[in-house]
BAKOL-237057 format. One record per residue: residue in one letter; x, y, z of N, C-alpha, C, CB in turn. Coordinates in nm, 3 decimals. Glycine has a CB too. Example, Ala and Ser with C-alpha at 12.3 -4.5 7.8 and 13.67 -1.06 7.14 Angstrom:
BEGIN
a_1.319_-0.569_0.780_1.230_-0.450_0.780_1.320_-0.330_0.780_1.131_-0.447_0.905
s_1.285_-0.225_0.708_1.367_-0.106_0.714_1.290_0.003_0.787_1.408_-0.060_0.572
REM end
This chain:
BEGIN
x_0.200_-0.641_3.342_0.099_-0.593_3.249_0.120_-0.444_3.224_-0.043_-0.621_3.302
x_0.072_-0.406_3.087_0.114_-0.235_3.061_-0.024_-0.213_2.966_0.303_-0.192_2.954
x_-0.061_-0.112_2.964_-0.200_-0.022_2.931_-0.128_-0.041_2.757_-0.224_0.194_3.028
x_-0.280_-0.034_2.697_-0.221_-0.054_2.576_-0.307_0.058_2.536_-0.225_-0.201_2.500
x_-0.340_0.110_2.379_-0.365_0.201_2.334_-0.511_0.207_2.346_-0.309_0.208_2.226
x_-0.561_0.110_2.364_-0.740_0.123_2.363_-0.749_0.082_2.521_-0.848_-0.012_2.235
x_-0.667_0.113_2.613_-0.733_0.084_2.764_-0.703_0.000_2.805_-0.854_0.071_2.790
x_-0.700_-0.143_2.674_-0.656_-0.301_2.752_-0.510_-0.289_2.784_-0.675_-0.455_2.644
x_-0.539_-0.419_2.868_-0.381_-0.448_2.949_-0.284_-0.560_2.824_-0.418_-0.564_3.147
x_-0.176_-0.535_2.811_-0.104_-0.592_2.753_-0.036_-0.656_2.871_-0.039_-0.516_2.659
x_0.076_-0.790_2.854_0.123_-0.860_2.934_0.248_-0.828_2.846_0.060_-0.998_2.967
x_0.347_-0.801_2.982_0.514_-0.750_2.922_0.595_-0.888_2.920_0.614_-0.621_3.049
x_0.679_-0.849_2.831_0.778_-0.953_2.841_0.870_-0.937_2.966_0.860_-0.954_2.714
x_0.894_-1.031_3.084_0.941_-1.060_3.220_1.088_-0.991_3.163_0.933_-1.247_3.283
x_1.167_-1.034_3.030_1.317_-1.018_3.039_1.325_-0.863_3.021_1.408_-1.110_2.918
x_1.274_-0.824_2.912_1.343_-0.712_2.909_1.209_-0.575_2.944_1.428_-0.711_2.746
x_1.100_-0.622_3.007_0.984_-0.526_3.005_0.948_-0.448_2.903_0.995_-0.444_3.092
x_0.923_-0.520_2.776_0.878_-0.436_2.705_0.759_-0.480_2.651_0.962_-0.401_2.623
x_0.668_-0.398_2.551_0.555_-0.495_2.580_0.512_-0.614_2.441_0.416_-0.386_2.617
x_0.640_-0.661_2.415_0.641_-0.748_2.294_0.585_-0.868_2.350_0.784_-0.772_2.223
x_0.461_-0.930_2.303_0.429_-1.078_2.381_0.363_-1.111_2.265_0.332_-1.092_2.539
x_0.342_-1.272_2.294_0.287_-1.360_2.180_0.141_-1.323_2.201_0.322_-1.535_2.190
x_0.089_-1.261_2.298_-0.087_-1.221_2.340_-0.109_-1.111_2.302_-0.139_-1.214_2.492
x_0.034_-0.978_2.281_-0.058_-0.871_2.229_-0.116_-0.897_2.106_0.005_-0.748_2.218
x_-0.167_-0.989_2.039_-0.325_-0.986_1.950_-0.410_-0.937_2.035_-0.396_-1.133_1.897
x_-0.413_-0.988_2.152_-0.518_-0.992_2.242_-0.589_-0.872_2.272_-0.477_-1.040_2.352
x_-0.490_-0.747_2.201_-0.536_-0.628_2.237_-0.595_-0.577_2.090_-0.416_-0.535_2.310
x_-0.600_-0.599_2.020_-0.640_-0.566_1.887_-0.784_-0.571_1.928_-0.590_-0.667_1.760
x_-0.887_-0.467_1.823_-1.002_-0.512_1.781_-1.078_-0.585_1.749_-1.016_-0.496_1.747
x_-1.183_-0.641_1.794_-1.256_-0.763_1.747_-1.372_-0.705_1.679_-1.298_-0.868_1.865
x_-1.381_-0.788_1.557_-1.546_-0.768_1.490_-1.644_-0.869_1.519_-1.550_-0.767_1.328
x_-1.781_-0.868_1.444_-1.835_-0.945_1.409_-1.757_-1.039_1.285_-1.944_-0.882_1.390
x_-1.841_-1.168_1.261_-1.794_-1.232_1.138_-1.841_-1.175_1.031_-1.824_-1.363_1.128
x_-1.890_-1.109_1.012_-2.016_-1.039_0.874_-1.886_-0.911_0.802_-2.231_-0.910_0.982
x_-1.846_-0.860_0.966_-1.847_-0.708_0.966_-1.679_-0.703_0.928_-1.906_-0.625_1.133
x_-1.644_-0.827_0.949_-1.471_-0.883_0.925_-1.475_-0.882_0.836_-1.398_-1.005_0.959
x_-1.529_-0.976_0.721_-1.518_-0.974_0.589_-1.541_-0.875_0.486_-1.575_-1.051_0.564
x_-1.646_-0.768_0.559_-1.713_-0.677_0.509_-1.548_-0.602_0.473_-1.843_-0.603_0.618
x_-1.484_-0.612_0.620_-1.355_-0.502_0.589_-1.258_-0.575_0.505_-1.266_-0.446_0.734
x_-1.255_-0.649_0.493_-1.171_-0.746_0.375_-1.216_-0.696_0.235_-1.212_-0.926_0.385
x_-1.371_-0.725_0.244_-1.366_-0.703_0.075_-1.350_-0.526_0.084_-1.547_-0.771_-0.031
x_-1.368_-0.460_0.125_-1.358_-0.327_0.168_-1.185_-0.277_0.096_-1.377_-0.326_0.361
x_-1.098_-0.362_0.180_-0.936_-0.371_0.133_-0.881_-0.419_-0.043_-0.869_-0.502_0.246
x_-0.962_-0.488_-0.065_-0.956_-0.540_-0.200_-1.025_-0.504_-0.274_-0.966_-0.646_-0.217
x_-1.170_-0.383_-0.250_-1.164_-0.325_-0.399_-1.137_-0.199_-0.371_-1.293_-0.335_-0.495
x_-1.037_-0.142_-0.240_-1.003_-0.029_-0.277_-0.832_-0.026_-0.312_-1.053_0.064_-0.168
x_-0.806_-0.193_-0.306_-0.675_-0.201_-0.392_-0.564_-0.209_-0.241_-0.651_-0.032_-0.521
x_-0.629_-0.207_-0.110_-0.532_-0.195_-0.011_-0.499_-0.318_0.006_-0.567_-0.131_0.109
x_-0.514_-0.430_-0.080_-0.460_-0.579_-0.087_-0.470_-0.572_-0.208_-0.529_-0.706_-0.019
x_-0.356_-0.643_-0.274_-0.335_-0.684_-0.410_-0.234_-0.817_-0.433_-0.279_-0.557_-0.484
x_-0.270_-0.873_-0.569_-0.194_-0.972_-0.536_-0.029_-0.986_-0.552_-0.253_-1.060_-0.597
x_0.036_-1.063_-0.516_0.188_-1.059_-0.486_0.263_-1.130_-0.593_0.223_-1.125_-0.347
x_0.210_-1.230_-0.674_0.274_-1.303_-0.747_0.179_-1.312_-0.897_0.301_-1.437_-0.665
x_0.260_-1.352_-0.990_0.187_-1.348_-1.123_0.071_-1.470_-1.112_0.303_-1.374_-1.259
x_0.129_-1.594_-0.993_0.015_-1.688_-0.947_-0.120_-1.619_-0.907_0.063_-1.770_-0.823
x_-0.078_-1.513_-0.850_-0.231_-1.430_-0.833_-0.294_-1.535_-0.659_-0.378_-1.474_-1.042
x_-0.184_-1.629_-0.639_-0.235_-1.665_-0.503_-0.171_-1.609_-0.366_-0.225_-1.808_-0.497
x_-0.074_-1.490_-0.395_0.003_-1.409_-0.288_-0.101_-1.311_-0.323_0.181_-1.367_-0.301
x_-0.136_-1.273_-0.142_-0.165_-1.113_-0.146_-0.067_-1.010_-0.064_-0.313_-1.089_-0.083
x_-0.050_-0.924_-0.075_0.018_-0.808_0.011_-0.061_-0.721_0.065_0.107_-0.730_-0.056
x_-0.018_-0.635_0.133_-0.112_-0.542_0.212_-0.027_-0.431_0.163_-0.133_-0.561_0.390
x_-0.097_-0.362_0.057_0.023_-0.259_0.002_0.088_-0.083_0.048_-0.028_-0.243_-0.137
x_0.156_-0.081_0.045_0.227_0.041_0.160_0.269_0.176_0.051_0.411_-0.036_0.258
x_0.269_0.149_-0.069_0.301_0.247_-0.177_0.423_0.191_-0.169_0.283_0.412_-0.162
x_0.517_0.057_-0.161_0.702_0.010_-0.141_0.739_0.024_-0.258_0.757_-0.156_-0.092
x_0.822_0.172_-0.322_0.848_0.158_-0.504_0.910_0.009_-0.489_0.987_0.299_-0.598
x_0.985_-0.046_-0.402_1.083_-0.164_-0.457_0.983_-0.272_-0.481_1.211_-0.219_-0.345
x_0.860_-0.248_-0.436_0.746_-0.320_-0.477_0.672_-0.336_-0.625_0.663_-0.271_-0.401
x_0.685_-0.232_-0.630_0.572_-0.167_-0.733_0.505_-0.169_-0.723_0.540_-0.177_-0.824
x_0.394_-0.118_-0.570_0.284_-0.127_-0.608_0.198_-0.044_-0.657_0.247_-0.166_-0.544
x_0.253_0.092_-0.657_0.196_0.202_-0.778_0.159_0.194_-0.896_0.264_0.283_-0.810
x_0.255_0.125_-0.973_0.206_0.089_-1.102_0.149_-0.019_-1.105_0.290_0.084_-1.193
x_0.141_-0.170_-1.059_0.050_-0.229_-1.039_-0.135_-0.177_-0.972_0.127_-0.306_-0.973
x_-0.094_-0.099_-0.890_-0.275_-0.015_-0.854_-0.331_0.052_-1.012_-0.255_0.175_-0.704
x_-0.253_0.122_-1.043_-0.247_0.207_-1.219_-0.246_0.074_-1.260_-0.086_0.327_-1.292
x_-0.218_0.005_-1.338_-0.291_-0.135_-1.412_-0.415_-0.160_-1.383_-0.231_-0.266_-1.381
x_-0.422_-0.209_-1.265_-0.553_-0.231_-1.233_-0.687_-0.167_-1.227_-0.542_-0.259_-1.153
x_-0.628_-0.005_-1.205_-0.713_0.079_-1.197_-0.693_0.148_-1.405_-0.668_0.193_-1.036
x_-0.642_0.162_-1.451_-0.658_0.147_-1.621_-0.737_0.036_-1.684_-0.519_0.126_-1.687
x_-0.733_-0.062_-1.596_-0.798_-0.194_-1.671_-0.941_-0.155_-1.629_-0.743_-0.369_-1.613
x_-0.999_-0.074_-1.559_-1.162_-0.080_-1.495_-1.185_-0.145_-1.357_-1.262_-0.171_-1.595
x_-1.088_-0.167_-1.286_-1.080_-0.247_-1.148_-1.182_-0.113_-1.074_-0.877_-0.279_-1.068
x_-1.252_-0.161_-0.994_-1.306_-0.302_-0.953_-1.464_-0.338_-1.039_-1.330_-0.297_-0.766
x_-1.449_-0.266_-1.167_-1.581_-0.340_-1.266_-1.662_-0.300_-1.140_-1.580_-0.547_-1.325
x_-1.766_-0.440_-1.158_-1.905_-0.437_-1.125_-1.876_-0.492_-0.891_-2.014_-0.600_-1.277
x_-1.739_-0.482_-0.881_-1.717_-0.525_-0.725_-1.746_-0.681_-0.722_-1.831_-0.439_-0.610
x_-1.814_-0.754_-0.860_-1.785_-0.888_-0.817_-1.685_-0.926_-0.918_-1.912_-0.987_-0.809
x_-1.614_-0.917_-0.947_-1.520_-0.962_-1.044_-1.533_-0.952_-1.178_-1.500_-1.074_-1.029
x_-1.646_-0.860_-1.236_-1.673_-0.916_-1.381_-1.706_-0.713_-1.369_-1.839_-1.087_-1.426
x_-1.690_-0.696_-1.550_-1.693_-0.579_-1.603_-1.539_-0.543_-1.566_-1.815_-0.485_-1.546
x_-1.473_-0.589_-1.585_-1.324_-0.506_-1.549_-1.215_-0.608_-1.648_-1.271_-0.512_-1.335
x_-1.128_-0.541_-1.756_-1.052_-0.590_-1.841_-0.906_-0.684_-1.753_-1.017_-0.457_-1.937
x_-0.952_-0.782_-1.710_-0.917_-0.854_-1.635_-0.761_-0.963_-1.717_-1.063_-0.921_-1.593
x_-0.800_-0.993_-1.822_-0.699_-1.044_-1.925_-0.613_-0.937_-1.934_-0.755_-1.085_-2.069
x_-0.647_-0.786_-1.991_-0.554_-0.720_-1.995_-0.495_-0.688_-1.916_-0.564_-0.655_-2.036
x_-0.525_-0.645_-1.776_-0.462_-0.624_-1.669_-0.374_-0.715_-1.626_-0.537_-0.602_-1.587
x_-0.401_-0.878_-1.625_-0.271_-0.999_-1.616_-0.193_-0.993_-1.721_-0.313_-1.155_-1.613
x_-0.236_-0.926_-1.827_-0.064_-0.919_-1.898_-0.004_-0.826_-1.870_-0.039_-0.910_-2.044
x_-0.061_-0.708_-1.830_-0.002_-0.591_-1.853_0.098_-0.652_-1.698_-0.120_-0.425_-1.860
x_0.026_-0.661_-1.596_0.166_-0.709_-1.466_0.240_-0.867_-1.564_0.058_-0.789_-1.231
x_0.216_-0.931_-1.596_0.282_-1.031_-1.645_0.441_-0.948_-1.701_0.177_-1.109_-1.767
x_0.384_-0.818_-1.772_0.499_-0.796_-1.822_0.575_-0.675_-1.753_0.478_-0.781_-1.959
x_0.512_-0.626_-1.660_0.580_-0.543_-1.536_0.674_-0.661_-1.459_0.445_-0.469_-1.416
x_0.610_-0.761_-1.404_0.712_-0.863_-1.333_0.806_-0.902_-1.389_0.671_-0.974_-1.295
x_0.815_-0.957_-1.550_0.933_-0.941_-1.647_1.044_-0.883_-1.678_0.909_-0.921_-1.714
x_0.992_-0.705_-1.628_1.061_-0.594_-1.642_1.143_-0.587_-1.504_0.967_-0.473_-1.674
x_1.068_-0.642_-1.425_1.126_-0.608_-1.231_1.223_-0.738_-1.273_0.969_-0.642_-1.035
x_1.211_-0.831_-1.284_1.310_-0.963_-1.322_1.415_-0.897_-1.406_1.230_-1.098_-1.416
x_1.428_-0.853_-1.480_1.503_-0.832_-1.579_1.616_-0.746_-1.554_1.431_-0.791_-1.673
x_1.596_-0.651_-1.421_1.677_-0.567_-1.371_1.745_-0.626_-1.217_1.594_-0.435_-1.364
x_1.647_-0.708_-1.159_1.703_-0.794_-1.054_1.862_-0.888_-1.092_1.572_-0.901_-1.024
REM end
């Protein structure tokens, strides 16, 4: 076992002692259920999740990766009125899926 950053004990890997294990989750933070989601939607309307595919059913956890784009995708979203009213509505939502419709086009096109 090895001290991890908040005090808890992490369990080492036996081969090479380091402290990579399938349990350090175990050392992570725990919330409430309220207070979890709270930080979720928290991530998504300040754009620190966005989605990954023109399906709009990938999300990423975005890092600023230019090979990403997620700069100009945040600028779309944030030109279109993102995050409107925080429930999905008041924000030019059509325009914003074309405008990446045709950013992903452009990233295709050079791939």
């Amino acid at each position: 076992m090895a001290e991890g950053n908040s005090g808890t004990l992490l369990p080492l890997n036996a081969q090479d002692n380091s402290n990579f294990s399938p349990f350090r989750w175990m050392a992570c933070p725990t919330f409430g259920i309220e207070q979890f989601f709270d930080i979720l939607k928290q991530k998504w309307l300040r754009l620190e999740w966005m989605p990954h595919s023109n399906s709009g059913k990938d999300v990423w956890e975005t890092d600023e990766d230019p090979d990403r784009n997620d700069l100009a995708m945040r600028k779309i979203m944030l030109d279109c009125g993102w995050p409107g009213d925080g429930k999905g509505g008041k924000w030019k939502r059509q325009q914003a899926q074309e405008l990446i419709d045709e950013l992903y086009d452009r990233i295709q096109d050079t791939d």
